[in-house]
N, CA and C atoms as a LAMMPS dump frame, in Angstrom:
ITEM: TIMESTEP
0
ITEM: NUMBER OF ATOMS
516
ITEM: BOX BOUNDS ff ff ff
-5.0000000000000000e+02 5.0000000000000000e+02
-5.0000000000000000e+02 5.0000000000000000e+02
-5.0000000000000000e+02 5.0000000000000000e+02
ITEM: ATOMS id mol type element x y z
1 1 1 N -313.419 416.793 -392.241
2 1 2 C -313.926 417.962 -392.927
3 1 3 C -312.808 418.654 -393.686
4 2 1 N -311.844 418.465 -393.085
5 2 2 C -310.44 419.135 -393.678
6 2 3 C -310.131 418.704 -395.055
7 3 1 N -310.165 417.679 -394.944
8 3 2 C -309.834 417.1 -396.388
9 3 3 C -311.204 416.868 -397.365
10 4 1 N -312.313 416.816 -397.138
11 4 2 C -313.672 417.082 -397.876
12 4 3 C -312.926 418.325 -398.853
13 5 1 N -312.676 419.356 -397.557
14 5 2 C -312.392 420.806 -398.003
15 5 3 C -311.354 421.209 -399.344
16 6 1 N -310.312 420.417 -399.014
17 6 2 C -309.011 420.509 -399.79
18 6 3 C -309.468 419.57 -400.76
19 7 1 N -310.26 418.304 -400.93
20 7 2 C -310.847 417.753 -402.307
21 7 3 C -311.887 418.881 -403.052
22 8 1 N -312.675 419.728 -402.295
23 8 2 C -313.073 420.537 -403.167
24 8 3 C -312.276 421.991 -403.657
25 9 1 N -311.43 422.124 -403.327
26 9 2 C -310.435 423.166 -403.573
27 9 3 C -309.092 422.595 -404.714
28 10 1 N -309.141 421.039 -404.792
29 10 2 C -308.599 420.959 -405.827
30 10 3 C -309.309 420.543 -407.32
31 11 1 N -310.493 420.591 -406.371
32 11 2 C -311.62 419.873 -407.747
33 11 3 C -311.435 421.862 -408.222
34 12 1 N -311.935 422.761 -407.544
35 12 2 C -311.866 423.842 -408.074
36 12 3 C -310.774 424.584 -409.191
37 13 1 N -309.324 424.16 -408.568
38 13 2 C -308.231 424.308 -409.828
39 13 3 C -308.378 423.935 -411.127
40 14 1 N -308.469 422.26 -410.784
41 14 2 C -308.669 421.566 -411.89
42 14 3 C -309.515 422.259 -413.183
43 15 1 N -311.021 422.362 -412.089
44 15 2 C -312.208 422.48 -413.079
45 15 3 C -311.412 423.778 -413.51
46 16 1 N -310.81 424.962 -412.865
47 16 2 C -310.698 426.421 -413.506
48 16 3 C -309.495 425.901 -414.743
49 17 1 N -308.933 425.266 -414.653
50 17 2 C -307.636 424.791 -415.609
51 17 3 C -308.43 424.369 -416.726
52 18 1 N -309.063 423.47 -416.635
53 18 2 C -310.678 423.37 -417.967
54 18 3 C -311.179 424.202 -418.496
55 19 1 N -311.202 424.92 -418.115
56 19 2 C -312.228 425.942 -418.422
57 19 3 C -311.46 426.826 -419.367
58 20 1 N -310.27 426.993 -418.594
59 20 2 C -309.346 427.939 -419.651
60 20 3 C -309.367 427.174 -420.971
61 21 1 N -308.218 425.709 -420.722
62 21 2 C -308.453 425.068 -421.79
63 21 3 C -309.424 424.724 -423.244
64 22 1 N -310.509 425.275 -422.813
65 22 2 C -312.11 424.607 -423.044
66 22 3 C -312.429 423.455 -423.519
67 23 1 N -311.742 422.427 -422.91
68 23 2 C -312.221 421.313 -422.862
69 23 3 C -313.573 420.876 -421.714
70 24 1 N -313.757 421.605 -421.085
71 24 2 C -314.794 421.485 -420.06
72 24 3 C -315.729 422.616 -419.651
73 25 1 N -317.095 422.405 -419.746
74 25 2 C -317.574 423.706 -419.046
75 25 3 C -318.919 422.978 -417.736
76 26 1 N -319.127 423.806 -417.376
77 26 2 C -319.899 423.119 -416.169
78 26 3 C -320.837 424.428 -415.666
79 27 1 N -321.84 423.842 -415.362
80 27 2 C -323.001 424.53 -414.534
81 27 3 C -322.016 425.875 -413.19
82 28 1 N -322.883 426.87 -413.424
83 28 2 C -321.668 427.365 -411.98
84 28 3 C -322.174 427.073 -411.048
85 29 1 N -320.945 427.252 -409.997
86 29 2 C -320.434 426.709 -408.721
87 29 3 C -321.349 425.318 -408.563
88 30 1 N -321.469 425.166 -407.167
89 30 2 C -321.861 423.579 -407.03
90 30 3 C -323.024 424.237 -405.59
91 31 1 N -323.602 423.268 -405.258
92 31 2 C -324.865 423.368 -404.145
93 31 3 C -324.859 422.246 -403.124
94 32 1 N -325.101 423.048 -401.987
95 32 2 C -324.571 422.559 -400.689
96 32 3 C -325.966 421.202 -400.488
97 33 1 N -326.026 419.904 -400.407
98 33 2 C -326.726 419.01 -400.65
99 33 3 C -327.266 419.219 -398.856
100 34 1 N -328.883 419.454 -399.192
101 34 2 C -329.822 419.342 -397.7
102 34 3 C -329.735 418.01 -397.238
103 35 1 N -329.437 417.909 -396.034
104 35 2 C -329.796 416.555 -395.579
105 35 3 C -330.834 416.439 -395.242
106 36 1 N -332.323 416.8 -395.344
107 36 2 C -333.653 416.294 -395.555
108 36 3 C -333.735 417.005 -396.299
109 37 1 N -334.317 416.111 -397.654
110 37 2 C -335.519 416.742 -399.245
111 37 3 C -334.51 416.446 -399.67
112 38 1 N -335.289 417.506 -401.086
113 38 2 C -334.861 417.613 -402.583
114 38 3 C -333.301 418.879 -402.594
115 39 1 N -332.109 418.848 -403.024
116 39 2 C -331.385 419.732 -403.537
117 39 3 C -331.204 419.458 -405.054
118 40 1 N -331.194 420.547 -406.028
119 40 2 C -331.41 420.464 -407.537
120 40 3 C -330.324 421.759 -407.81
121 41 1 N -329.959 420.8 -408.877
122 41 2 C -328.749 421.803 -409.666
123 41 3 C -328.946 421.706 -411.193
124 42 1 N -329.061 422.835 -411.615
125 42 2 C -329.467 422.986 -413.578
126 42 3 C -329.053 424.151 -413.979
127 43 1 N -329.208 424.068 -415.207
128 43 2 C -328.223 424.933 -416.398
129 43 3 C -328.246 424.47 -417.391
130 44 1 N -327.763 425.579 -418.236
131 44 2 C -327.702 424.692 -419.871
132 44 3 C -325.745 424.312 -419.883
133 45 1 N -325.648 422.976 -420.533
134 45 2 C -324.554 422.276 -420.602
135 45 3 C -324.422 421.646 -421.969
136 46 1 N -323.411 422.731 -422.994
137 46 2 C -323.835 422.028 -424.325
138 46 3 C -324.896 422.406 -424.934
139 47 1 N -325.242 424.144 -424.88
140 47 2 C -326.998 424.31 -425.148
141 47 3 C -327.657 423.351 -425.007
142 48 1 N -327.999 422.335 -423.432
143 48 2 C -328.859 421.606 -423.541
144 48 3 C -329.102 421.82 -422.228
145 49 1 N -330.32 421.682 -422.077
146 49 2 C -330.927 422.085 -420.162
147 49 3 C -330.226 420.56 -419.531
148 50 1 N -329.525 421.023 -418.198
149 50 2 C -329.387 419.92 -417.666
150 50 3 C -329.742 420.231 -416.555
151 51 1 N -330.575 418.904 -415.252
152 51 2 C -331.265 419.602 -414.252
153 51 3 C -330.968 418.013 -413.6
154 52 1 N -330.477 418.258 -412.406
155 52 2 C -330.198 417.193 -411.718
156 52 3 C -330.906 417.359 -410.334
157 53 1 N -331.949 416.515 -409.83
158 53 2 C -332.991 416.606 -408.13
159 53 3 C -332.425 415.662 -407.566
160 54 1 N -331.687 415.661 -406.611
161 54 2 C -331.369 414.509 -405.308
162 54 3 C -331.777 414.68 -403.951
163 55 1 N -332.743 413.264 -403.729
164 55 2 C -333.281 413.652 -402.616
165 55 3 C -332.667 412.419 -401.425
166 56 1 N -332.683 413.135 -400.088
167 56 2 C -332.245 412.547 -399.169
168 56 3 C -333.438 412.721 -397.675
169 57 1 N -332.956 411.862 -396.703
170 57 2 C -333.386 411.815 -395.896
171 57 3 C -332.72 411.51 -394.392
172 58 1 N -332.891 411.832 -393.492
173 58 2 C -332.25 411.826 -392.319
174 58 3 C -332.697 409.851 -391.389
175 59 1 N -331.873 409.697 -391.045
176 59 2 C -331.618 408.265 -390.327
177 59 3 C -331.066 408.573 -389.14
178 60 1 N -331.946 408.265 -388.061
179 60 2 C -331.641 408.125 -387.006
180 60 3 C -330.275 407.348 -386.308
181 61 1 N -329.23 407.81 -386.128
182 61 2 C -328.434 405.842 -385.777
183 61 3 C -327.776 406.429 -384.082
184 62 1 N -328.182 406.666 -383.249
185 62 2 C -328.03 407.148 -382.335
186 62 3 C -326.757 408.526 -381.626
187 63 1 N -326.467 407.925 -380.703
188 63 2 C -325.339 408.813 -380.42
189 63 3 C -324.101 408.46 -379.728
190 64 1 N -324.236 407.377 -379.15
191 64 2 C -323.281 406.253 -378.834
192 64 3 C -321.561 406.597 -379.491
193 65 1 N -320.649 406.722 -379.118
194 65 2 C -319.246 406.963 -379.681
195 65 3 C -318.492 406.135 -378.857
196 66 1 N -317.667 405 -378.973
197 66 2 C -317.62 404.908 -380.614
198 66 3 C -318.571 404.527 -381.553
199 67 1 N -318.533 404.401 -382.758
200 67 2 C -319.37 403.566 -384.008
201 67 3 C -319.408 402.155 -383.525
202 68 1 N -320.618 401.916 -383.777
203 68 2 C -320.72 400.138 -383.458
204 68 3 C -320.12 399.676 -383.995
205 69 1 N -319.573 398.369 -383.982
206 69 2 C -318.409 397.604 -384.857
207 69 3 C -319.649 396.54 -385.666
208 70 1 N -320.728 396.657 -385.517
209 70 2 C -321.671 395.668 -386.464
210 70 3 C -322.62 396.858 -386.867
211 71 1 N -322.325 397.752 -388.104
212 71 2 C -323.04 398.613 -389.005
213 71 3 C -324.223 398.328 -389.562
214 72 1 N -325.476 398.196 -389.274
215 72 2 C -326.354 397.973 -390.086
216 72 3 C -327.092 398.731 -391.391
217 73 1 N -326.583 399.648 -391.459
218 73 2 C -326.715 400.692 -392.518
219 73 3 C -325.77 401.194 -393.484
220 74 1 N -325.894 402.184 -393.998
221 74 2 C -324.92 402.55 -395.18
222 74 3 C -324.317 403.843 -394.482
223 75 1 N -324.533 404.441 -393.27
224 75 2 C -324.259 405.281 -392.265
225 75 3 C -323.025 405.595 -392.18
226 76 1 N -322.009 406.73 -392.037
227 76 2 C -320.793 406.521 -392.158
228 76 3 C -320.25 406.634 -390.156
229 77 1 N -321.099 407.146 -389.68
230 77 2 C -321.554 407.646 -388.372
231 77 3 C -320.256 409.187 -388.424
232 78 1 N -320.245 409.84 -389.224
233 78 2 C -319.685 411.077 -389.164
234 78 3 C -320.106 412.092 -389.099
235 79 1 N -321.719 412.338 -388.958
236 79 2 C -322.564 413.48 -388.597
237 79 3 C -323.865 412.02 -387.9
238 80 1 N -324.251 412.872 -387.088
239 80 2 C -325.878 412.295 -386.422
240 80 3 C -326.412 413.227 -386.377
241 81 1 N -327.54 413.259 -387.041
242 81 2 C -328.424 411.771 -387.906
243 81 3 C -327.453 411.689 -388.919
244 82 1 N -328.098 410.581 -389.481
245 82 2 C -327.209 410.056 -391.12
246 82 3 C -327.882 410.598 -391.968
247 83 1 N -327.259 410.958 -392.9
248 83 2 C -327.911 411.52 -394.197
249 83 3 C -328.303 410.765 -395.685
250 84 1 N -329.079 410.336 -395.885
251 84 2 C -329.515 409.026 -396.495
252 84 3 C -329.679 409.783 -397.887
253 85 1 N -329.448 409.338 -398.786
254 85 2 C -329.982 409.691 -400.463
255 85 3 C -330.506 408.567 -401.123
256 86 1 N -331.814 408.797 -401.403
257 86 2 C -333.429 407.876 -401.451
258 86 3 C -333.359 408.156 -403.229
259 87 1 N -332.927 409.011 -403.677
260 87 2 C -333.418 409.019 -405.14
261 87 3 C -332.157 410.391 -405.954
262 88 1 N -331.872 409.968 -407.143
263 88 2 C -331.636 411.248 -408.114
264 88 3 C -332.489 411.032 -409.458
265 89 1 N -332.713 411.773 -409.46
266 89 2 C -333.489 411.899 -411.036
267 89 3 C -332.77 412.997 -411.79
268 90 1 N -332.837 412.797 -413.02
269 90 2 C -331.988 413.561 -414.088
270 90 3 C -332.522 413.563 -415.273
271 91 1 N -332.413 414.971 -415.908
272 91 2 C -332.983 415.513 -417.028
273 91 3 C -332.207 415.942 -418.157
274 92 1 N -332.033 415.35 -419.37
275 92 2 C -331.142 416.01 -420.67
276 92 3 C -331.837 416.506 -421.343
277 93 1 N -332.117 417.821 -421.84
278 93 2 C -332.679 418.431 -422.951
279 93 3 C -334.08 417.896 -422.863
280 94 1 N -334.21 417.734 -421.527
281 94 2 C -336.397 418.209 -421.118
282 94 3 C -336.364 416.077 -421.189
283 95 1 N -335.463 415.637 -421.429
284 95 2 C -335.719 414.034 -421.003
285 95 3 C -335.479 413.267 -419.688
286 96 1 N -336.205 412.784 -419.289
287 96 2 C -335.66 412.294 -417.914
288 96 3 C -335.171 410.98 -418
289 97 1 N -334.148 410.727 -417.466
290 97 2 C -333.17 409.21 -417.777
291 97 3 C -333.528 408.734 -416.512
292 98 1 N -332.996 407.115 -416.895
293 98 2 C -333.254 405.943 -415.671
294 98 3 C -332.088 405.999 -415.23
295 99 1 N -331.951 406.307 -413.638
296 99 2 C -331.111 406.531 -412.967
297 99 3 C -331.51 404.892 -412.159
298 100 1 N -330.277 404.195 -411.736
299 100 2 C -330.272 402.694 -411.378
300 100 3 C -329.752 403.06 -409.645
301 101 1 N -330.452 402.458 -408.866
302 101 2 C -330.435 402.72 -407.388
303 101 3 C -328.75 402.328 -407.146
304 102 1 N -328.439 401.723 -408.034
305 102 2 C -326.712 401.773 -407.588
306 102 3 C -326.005 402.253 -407.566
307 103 1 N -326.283 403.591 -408.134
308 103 2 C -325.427 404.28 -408.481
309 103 3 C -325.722 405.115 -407.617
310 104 1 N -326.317 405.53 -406.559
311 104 2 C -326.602 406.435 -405.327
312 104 3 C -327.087 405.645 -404.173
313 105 1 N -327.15 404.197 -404.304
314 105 2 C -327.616 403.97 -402.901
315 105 3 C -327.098 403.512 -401.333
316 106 1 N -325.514 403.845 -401.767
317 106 2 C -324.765 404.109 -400.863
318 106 3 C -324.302 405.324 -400.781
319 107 1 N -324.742 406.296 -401.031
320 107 2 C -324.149 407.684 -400.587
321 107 3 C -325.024 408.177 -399.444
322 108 1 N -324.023 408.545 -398.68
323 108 2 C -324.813 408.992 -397.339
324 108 3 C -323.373 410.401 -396.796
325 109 1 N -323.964 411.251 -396.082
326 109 2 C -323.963 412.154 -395.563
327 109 3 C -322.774 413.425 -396.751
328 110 1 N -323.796 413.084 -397.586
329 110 2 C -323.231 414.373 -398.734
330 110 3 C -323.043 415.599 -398.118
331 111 1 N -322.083 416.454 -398.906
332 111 2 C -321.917 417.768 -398.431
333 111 3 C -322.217 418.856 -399.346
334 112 1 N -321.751 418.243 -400.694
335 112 2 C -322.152 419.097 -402.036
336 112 3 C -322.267 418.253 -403.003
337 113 1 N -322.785 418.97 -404.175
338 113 2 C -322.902 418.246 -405.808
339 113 3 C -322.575 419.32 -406.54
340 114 1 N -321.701 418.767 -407.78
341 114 2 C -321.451 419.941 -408.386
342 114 3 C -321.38 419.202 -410.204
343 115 1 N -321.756 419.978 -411.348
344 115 2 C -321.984 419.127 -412.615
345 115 3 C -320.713 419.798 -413.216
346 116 1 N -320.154 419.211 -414.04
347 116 2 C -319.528 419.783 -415.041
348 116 3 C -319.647 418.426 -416.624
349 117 1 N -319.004 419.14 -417.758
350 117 2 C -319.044 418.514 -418.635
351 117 3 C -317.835 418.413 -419.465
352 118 1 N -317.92 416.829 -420.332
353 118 2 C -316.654 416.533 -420.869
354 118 3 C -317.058 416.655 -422.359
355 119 1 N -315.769 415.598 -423.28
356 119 2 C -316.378 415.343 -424.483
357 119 3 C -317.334 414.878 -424.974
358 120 1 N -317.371 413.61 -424.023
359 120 2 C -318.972 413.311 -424.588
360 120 3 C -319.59 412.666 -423.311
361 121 1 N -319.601 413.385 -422.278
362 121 2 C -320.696 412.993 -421.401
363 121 3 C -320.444 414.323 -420.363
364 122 1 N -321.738 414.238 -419.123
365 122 2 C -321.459 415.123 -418.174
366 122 3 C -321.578 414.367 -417.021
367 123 1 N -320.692 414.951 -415.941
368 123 2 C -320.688 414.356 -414.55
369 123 3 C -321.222 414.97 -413.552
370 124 1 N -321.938 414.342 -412.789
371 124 2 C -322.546 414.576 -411.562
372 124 3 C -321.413 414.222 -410.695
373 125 1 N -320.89 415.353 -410.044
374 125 2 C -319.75 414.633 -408.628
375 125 3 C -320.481 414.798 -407.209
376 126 1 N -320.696 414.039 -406.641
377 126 2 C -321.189 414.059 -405.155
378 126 3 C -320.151 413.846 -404.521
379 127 1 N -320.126 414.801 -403.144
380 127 2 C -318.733 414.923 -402.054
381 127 3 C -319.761 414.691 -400.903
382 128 1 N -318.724 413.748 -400.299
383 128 2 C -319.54 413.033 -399.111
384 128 3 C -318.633 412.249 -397.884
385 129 1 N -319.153 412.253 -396.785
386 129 2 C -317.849 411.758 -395.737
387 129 3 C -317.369 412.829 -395.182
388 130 1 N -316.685 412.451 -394.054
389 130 2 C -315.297 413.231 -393.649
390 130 3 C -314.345 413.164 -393.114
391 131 1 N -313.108 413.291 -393.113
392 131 2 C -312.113 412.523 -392.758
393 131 3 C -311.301 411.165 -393.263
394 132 1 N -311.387 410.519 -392.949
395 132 2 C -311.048 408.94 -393.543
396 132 3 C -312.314 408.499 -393.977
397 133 1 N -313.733 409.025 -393.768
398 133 2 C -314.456 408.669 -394.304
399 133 3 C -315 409.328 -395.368
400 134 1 N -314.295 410.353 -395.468
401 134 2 C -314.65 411.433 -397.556
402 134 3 C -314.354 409.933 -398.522
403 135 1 N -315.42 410.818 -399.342
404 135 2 C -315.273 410.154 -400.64
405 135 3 C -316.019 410.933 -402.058
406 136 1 N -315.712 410.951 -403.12
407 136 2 C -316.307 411.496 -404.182
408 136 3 C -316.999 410.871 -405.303
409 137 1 N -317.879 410.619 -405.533
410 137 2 C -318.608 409.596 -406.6
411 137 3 C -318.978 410.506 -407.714
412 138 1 N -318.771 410.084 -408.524
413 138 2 C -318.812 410.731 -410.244
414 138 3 C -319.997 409.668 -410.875
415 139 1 N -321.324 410.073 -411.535
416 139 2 C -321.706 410.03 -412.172
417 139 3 C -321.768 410.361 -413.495
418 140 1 N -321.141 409.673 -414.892
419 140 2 C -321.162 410.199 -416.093
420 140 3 C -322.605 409.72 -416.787
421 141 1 N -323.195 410.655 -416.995
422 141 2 C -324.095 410.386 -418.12
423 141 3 C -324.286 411.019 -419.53
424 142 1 N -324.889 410.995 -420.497
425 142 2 C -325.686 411.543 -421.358
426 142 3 C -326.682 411.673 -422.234
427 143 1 N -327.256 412.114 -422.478
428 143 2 C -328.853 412.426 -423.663
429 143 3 C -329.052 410.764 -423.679
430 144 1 N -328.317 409.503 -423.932
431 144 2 C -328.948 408.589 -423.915
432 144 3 C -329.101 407.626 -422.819
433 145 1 N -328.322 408.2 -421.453
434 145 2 C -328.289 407.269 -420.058
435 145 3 C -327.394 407.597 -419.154
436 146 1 N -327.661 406.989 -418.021
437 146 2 C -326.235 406.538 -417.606
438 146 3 C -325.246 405.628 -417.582
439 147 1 N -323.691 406.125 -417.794
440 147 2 C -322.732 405.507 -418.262
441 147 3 C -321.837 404.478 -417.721
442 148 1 N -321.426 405.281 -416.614
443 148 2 C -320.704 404.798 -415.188
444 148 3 C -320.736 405.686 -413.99
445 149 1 N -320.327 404.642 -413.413
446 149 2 C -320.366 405.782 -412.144
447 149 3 C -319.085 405.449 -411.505
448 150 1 N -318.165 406.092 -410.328
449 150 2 C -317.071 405.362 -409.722
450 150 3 C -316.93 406.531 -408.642
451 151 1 N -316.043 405.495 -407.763
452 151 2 C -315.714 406.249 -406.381
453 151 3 C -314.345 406.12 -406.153
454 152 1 N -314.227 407.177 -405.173
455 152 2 C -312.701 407.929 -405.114
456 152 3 C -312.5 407.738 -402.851
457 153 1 N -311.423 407.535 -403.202
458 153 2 C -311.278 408.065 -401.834
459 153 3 C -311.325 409.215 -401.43
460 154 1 N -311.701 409.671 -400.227
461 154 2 C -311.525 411.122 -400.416
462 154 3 C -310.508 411.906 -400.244
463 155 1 N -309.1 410.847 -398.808
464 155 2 C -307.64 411.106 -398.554
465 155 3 C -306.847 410.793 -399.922
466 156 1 N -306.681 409.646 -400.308
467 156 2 C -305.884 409.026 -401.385
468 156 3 C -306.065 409.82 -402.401
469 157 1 N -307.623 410.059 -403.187
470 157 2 C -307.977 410.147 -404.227
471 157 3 C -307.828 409.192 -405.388
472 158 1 N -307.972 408.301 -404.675
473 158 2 C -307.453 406.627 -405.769
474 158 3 C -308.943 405.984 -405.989
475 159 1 N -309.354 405.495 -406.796
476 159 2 C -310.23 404.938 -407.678
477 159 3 C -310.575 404.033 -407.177
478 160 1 N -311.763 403.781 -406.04
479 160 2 C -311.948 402.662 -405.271
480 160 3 C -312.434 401.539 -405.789
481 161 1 N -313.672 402.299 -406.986
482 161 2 C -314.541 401.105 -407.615
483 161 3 C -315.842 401.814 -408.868
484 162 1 N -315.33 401.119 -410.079
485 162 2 C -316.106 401.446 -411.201
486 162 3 C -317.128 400.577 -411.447
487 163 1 N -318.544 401.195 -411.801
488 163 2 C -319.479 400.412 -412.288
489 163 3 C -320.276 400.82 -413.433
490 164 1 N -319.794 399.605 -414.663
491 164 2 C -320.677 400.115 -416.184
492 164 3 C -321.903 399.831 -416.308
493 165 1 N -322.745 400.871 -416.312
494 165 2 C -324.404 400.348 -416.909
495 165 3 C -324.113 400.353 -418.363
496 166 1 N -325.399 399.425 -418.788
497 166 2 C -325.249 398.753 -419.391
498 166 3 C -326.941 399.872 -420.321
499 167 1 N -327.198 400.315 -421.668
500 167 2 C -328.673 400.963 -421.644
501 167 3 C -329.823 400.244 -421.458
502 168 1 N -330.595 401.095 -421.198
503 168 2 C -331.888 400.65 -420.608
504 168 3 C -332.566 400.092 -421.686
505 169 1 N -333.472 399.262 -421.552
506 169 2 C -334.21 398.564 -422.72
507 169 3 C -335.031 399.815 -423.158
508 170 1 N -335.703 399.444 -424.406
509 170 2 C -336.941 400.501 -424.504
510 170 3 C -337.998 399.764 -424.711
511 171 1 N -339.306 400.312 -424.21
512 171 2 C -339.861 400.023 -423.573
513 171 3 C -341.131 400.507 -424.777
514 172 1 N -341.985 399.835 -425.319
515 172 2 C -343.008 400.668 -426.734
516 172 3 C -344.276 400.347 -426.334
């Protein structure tokens, strides 16, 4: 939890160092992600409504300590129950984009989400884990998709693993 803490306290500098700059502006503050349902974060970003719904759900995985050494889930076993995230959906300027189950379907036991925006895209950051098991996943998207997504350690803060989508077909 300690270090969850101190990743969001330096995400906070950063983002305030942006802001001065104005290279960045972002939705305010960030929202504490429910571990059962919907948590939603929106604002205008770029005079454009941006509205992000992530929903999760609770997973049973017992209570047993230590962690089993054969994981059958995406579970980090750092809170019981596990906190599962089943869906995000996302909205640019009243459009809703195809969000690809890969890009959230290993996040489990979130703590917050918070949006901000760049030159030409905006990020969804999800903070999740704790301890050796934090981690931060960045979603970039914009008005025409999503872009990439990538994960961070949450001790290191080193770049574990990037993944490029590719756009969605259209569909007439």
């Amino acid at each position: 939890m300690k270090n969850f803490l101190s990743l969001l306290l330096a995400f906070a500098f950063v983002h305030g160092a942006c802001l001065v700059s104005g290279q960045s502006t972002a939705v305010p503050g960030q929202v504490e992600v429910a571990r059962h349902g919907d948590s939603v974060i929106a604002g205008t970003m770029d005079h454009k409504p941006v509205r992000v719904v992530l929903s999760t759900y609770e997973l049973e995985i017992g209570t047993a300590h230590p962690s089993p050494m054969d994981r059958r889930t995406n579970c980090l076993y750092t809170k019981r129950p596990c906190s599962q995230v089943s869906n995000i959906s996302i909205w640019v300027g009243g459009k809703r984009l195809f969000v690809p189950r890969s890009a959230f379907a290993d996040c489990t036991d979130l703590g917050a989400m918070w949006l901000t925006s760049q030159s030409d895209a905006y990020v969804l950051y999800l903070g999740g884990g704790d301890g050796a098991e934090a981690y931060t996943v960045k979603i970039y998207f914009n008005a025409g998709g999503i872009g990439r997504r990538e994960m961070y350690d949450g001790e290191t803060k080193k770049l574990l693993q990037t993944t490029t989508y590719m756009p969605p077909p259209v569909i007439e």
